[in-house]
PDB file of N, CA, C and O in Angstrom:
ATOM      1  N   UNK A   1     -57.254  36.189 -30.361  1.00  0.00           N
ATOM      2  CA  UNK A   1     -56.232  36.688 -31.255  1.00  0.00           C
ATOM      3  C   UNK A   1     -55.454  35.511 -31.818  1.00  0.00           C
ATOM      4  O   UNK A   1     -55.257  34.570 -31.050  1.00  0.00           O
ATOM      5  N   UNK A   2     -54.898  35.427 -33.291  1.00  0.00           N
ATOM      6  CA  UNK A   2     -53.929  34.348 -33.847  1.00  0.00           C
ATOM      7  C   UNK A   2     -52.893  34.690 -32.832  1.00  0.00           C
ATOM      8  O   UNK A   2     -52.576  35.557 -32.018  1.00  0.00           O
ATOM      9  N   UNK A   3     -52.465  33.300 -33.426  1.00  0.00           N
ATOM     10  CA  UNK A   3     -51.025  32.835 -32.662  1.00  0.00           C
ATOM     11  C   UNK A   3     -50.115  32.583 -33.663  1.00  0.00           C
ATOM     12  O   UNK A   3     -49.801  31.518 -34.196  1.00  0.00           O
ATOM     13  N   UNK A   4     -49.623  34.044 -33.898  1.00  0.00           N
ATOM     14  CA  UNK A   4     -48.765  34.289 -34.915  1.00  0.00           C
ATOM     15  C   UNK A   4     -47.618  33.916 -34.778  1.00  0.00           C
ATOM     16  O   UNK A   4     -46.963  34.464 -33.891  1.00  0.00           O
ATOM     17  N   UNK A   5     -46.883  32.691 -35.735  1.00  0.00           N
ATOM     18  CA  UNK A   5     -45.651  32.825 -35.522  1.00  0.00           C
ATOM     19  C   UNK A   5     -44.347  33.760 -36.092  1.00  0.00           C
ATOM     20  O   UNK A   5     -44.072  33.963 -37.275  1.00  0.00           O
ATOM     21  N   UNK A   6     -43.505  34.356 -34.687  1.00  0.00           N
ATOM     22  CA  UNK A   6     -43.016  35.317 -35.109  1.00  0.00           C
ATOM     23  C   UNK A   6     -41.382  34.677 -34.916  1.00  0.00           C
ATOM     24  O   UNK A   6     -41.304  33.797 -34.059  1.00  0.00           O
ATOM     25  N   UNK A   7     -40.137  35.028 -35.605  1.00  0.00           N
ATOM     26  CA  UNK A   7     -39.039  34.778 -35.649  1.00  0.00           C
ATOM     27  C   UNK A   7     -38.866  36.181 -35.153  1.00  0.00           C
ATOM     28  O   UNK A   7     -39.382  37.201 -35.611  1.00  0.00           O
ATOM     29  N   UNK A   8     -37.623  35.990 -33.605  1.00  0.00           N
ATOM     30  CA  UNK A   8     -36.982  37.086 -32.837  1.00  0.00           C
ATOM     31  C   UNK A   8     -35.610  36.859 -33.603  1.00  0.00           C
ATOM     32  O   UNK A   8     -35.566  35.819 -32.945  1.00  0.00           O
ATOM     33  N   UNK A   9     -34.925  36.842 -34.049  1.00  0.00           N
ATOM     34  CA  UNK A   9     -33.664  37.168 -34.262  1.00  0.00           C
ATOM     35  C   UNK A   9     -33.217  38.668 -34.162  1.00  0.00           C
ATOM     36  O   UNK A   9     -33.711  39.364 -35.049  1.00  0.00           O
ATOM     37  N   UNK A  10     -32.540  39.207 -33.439  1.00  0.00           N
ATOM     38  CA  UNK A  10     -32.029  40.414 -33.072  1.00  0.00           C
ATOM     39  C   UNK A  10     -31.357  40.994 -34.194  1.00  0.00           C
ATOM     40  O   UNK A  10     -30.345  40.460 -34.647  1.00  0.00           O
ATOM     41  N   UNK A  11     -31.764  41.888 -34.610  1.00  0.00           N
ATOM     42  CA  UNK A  11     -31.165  43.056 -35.852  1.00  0.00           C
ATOM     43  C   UNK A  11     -31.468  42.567 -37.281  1.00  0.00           C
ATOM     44  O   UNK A  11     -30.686  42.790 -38.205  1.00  0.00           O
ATOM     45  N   UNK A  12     -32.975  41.691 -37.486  1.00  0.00           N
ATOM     46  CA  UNK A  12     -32.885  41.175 -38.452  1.00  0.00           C
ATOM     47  C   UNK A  12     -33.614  41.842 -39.233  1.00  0.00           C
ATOM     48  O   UNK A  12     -34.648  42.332 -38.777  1.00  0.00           O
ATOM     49  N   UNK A  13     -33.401  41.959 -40.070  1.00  0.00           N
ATOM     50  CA  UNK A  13     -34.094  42.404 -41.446  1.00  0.00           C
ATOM     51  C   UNK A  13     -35.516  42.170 -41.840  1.00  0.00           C
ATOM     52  O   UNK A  13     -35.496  40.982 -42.160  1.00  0.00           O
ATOM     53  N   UNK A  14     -36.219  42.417 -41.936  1.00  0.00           N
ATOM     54  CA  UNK A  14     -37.689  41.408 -42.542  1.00  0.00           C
ATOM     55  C   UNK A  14     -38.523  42.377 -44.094  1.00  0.00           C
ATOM     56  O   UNK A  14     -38.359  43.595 -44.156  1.00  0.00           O
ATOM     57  N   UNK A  15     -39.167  41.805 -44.947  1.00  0.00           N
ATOM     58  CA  UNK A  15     -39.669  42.390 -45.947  1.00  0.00           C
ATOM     59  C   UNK A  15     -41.222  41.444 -46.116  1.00  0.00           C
ATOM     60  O   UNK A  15     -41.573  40.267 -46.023  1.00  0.00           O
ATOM     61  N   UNK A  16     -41.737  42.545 -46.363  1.00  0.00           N
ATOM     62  CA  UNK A  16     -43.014  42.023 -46.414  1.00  0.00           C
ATOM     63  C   UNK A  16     -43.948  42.894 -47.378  1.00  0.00           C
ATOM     64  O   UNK A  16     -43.663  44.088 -47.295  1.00  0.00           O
ATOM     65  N   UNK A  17     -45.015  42.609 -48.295  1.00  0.00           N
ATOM     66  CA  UNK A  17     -46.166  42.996 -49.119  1.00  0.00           C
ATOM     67  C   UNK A  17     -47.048  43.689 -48.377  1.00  0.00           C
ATOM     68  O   UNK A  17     -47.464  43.132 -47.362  1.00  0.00           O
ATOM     69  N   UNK A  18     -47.696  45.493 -48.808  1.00  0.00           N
ATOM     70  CA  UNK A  18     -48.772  45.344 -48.382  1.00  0.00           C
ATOM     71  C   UNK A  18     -49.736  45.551 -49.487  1.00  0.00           C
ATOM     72  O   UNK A  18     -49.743  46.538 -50.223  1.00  0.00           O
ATOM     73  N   UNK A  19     -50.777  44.266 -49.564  1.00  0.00           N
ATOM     74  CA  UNK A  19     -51.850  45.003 -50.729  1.00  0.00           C
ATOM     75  C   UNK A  19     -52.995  45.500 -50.351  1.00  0.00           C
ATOM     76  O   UNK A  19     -53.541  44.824 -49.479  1.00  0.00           O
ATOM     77  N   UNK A  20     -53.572  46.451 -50.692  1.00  0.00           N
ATOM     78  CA  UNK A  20     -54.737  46.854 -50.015  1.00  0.00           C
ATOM     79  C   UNK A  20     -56.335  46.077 -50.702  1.00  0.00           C
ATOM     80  O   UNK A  20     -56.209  45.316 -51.662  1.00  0.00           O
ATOM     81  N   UNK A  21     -57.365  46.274 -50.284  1.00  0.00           N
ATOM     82  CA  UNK A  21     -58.926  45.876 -50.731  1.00  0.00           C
ATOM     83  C   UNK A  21     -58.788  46.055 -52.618  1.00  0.00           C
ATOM     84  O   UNK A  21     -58.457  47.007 -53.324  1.00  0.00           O
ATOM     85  N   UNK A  22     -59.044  45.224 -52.801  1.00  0.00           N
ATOM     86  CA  UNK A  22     -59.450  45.558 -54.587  1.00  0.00           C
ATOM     87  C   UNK A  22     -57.919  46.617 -54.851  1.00  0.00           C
ATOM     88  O   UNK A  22     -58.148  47.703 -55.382  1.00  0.00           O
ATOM     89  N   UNK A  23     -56.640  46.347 -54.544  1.00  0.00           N
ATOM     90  CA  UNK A  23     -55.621  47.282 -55.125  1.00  0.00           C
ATOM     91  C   UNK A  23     -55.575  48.595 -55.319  1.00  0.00           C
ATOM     92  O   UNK A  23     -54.935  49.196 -56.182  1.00  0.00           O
ATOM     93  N   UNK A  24     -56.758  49.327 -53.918  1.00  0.00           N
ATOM     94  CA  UNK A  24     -57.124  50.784 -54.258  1.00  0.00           C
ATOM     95  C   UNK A  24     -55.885  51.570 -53.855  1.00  0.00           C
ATOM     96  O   UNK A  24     -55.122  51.232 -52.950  1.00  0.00           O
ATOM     97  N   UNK A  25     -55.743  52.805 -54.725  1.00  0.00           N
ATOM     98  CA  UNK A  25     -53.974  53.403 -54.404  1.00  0.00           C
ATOM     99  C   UNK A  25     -53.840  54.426 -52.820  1.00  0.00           C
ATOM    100  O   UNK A  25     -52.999  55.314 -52.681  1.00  0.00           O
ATOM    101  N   UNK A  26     -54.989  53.991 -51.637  1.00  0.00           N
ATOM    102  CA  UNK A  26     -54.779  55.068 -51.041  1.00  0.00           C
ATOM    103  C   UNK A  26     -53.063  54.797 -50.354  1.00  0.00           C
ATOM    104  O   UNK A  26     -52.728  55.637 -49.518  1.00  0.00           O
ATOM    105  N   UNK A  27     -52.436  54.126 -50.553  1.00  0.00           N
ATOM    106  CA  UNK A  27     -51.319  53.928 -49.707  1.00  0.00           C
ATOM    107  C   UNK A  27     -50.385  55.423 -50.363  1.00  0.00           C
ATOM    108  O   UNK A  27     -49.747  56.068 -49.531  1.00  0.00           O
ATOM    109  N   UNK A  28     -50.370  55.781 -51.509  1.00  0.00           N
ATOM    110  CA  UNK A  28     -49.642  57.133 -51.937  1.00  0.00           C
ATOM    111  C   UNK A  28     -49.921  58.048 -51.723  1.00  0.00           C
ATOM    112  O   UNK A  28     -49.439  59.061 -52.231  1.00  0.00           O
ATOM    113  N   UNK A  29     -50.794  58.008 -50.901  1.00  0.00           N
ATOM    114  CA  UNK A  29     -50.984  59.563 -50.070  1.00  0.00           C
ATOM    115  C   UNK A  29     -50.164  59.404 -48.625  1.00  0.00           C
ATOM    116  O   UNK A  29     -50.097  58.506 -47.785  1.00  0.00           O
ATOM    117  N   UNK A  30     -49.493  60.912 -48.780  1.00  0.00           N
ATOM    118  CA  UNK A  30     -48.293  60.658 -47.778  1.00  0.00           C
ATOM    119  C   UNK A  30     -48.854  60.669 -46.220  1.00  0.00           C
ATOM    120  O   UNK A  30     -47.950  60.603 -45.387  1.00  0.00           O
ATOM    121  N   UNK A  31     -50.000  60.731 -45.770  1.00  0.00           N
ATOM    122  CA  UNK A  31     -50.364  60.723 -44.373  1.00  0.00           C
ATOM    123  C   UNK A  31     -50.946  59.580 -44.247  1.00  0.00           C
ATOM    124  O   UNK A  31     -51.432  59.424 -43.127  1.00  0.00           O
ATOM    125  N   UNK A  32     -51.105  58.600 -45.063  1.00  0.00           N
ATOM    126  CA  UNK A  32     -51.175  57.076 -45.052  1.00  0.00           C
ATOM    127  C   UNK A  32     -49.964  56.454 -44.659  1.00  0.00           C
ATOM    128  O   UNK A  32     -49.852  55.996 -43.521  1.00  0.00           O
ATOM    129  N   UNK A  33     -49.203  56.402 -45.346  1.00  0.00           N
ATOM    130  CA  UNK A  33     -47.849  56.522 -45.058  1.00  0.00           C
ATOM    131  C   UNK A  33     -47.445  56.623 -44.085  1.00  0.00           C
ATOM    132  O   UNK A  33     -47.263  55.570 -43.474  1.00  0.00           O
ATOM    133  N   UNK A  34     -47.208  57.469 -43.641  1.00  0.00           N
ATOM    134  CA  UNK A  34     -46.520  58.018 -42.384  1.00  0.00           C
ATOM    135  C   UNK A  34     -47.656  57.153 -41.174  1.00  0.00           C
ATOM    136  O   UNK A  34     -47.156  56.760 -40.120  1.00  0.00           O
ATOM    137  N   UNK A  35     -49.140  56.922 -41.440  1.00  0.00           N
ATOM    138  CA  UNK A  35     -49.746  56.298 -40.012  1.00  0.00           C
ATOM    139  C   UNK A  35     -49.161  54.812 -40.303  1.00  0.00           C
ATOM    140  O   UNK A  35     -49.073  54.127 -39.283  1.00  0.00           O
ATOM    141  N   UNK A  36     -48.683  54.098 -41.682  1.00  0.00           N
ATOM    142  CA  UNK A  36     -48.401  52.642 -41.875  1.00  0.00           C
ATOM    143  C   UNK A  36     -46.864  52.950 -40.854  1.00  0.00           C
ATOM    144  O   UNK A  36     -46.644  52.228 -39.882  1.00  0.00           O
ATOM    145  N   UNK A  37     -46.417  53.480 -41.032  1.00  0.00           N
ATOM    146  CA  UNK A  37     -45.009  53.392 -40.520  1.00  0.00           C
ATOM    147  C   UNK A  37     -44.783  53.830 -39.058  1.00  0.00           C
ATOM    148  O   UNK A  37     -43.972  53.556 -38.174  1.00  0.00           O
ATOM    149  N   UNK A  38     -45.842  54.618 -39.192  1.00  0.00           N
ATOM    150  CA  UNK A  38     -45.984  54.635 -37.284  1.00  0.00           C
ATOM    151  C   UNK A  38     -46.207  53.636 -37.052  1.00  0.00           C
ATOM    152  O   UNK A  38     -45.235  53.055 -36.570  1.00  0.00           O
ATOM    153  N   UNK A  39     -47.188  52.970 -37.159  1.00  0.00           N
ATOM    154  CA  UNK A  39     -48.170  51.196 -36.530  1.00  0.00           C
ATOM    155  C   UNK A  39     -46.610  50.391 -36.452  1.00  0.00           C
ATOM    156  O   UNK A  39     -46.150  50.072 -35.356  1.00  0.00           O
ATOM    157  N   UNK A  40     -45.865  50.107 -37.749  1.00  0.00           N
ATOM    158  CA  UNK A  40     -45.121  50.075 -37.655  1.00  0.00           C
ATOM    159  C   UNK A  40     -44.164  49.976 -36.804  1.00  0.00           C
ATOM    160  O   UNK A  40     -43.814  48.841 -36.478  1.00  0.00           O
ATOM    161  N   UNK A  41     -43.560  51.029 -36.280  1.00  0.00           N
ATOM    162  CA  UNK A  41     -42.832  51.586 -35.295  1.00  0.00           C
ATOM    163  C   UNK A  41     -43.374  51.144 -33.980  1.00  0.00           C
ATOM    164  O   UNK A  41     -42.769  50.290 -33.333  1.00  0.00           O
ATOM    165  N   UNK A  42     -44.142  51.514 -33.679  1.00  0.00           N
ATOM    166  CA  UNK A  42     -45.035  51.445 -32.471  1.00  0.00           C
ATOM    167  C   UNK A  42     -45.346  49.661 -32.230  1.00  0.00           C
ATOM    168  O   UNK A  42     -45.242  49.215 -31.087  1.00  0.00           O
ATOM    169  N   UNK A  43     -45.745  48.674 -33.460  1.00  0.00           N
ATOM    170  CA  UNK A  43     -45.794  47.443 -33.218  1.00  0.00           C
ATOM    171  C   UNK A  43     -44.152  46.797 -33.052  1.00  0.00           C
ATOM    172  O   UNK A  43     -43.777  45.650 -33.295  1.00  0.00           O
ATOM    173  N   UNK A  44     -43.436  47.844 -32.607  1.00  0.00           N
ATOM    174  CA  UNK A  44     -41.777  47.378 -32.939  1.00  0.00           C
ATOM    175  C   UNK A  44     -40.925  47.094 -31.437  1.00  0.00           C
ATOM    176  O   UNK A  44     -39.948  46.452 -31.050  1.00  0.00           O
ATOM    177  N   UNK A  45     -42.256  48.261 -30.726  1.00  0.00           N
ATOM    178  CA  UNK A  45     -41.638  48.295 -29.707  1.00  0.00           C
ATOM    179  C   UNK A  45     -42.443  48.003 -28.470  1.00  0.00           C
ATOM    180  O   UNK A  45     -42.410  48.508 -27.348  1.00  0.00           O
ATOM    181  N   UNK A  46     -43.188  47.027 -29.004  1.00  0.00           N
ATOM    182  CA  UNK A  46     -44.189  46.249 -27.923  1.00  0.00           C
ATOM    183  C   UNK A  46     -43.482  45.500 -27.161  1.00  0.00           C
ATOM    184  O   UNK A  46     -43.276  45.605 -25.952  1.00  0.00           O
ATOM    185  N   UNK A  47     -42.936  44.371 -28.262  1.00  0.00           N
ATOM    186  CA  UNK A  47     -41.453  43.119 -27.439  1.00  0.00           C
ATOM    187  C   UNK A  47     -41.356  43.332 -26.204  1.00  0.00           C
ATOM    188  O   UNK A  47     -40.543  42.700 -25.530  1.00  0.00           O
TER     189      UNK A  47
END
C-alpha cells in the first residue's frame, strides 16, 4: 500500500476533486453518491 502523506490537524477542513474514467457522469446518480460519502465517512473513522 502507498505511504500516503496525510496532515492530522483536528477539525480541519479539507477539499478535494473527484474525476471519474474518461469524465463519465455516473457520480449524479444519487446512490453513487450516497456510497462516495459513505467510503467517505467510514474512511473518517478508521484514525
Amino acid at each position: 500500500m502507498p505511504n500516503y502523506r496525510r496532515a492530522k490537524t483536528k477539525g480541519a477542513t479539507y477539499f478535494f476533486t473527484v474525476v471519474t474514467y474518461r469524465r463519465q457522469r455516473f457520480l449524479c446518480e444519487e446512490n453513487v453518491r450516497k456510497a462516495l460519502r459513505n467510503g467517505i465517512l467510514e474512511a473518517s473513522r478508521v484514525r
